[in-house]
N, C-alpha and C positions, 0 to 999 in steps of 0.2 A: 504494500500500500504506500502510496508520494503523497509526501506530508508538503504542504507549503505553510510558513510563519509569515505574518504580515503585522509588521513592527513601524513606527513612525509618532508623528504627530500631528491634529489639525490643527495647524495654525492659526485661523481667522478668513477674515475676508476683506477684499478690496470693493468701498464703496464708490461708484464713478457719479453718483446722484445723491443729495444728499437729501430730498426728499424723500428719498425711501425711510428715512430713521425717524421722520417726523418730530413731534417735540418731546423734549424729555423719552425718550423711546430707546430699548436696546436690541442686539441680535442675538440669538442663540441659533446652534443648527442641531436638528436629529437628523442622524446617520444612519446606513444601513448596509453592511455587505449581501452583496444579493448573489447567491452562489446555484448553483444547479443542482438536480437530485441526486446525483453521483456525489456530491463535495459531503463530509462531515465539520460540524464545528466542535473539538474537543475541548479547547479551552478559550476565555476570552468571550465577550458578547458580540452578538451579530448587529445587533441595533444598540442605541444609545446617545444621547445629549448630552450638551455641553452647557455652560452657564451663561447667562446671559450678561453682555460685554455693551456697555454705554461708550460708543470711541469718543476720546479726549479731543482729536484732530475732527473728526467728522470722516472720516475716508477710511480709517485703518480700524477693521475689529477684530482683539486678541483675543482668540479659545485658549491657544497653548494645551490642548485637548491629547490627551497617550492614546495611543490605537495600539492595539495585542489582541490578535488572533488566531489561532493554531489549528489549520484544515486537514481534513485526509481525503484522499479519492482513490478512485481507482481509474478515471476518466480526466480529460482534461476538455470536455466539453463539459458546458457550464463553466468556464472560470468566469471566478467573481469578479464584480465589477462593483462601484464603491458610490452610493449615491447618497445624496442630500435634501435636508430641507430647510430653507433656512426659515425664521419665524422671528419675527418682531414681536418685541414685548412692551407694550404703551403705559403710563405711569400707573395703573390701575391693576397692571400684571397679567394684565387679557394676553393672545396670543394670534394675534396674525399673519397669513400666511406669504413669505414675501416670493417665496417661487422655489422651484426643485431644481437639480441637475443631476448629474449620472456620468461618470465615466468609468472607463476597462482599467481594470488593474494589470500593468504591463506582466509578460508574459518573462520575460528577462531576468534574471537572481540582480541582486544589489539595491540599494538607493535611486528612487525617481521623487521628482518634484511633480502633484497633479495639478494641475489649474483648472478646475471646474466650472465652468460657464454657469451661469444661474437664468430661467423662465419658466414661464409661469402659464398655464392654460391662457387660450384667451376669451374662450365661454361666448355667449349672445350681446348684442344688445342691452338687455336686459339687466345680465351681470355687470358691465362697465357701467352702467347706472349707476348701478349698487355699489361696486368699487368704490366710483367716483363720490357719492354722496357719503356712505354708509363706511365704510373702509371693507368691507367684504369683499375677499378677490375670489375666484372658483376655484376651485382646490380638487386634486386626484379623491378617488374614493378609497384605493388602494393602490400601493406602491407596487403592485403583480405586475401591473402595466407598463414598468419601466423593463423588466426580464426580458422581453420580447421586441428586437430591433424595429419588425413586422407592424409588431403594435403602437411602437411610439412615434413611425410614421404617419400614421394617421390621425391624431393631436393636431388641432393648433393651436400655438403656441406661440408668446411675444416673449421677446429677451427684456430680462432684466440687468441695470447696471450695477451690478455685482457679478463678482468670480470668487468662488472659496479655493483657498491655498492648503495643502497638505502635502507632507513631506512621509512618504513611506518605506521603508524597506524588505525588499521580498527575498525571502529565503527559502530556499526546495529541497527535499531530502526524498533519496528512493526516487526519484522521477524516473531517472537513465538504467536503474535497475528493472523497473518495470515496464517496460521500452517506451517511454512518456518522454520525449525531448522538447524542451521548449524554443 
């Protein structure tokens, strides 16, 4: 069985709009390795949030977030891929949704820098009412929908100015033994 560790940190995120933080408001991001039925997680959580970060500058927001996770397969379809959400939190603690993103966890042993784009459904009419007045943006029902390349083609979806930073490192054991080369 090929173990992969996936070891790093979330950084934060680079805000390019500083409306998104609106006032007195901060970011937090929940995460999630999204891995395939062949991947096991033996140690380490698959999902998990970070605290929520009020940036000093207005542009730069610090998680300084550990990532530790310790997978088994027997397959390397399905490799995990590393997604986000990120969620505003307004002085009253409420939790709104500022947008998702998704990227592949590279397939390579060593240290990679991810730069994860951040958007957001972009829903009816209707919704950007609601956005616009209400602060309610449309928000996925479940994260299942990010798995599937297939499926997140057919979204649409506006970019957000944000990108979350993470810094990971990938480690493989037993791949080349079980003729699994990356």
């Amino acid at each position: 069985m090929a173990e992969v560790l996936l070891l790093g940190t979330l950084h934060g995120a680079h805000i390019r709009d500083q409306s998104l933080l609106g006032q007195q408001s901060g970011l937090a991001c929940r995460f999630t390795f999204l891995c395939g039925q062949s991947w096991t997680a033996v140690e380490g959580d698959l999902t998990s949030q970070t605290q929520v970060d009020l940036p000093a500058d207005g542009e730069w927001v610090v998680w300084s977030h550990p990532l530790d996770l310790h997978l088994t397969t027997r397959s390397l379809r399905g490799w995990p891929k590393f997604a986000v959400e990120v969620l505003r939190q307004d002085r009253f603690g409420r939790y709104q949704l500022v947008g998702y993103g998704i990227t592949s966890i590279p397939m390579a042993a060593g240290t990679h820098q991810l730069d994860v784009p951040i958007w957001r459904p972009r829903g009816t009419w209707l919704d950007t009412l609601r956005s616009h007045f209400l602060g309610i943006t449309p928000a996925l029902k479940s994260l299942d929908l990010l798995r599937s390349a297939g499926d997140r083609y057919l979204l649409t979806t506006t970019s957000v100015a944000c990108s979350v930073m993470a810094e990971l490192t990938v480690i493989e054991r037993g791949a080349t033994i079980h003729g699994m080369t990356t």
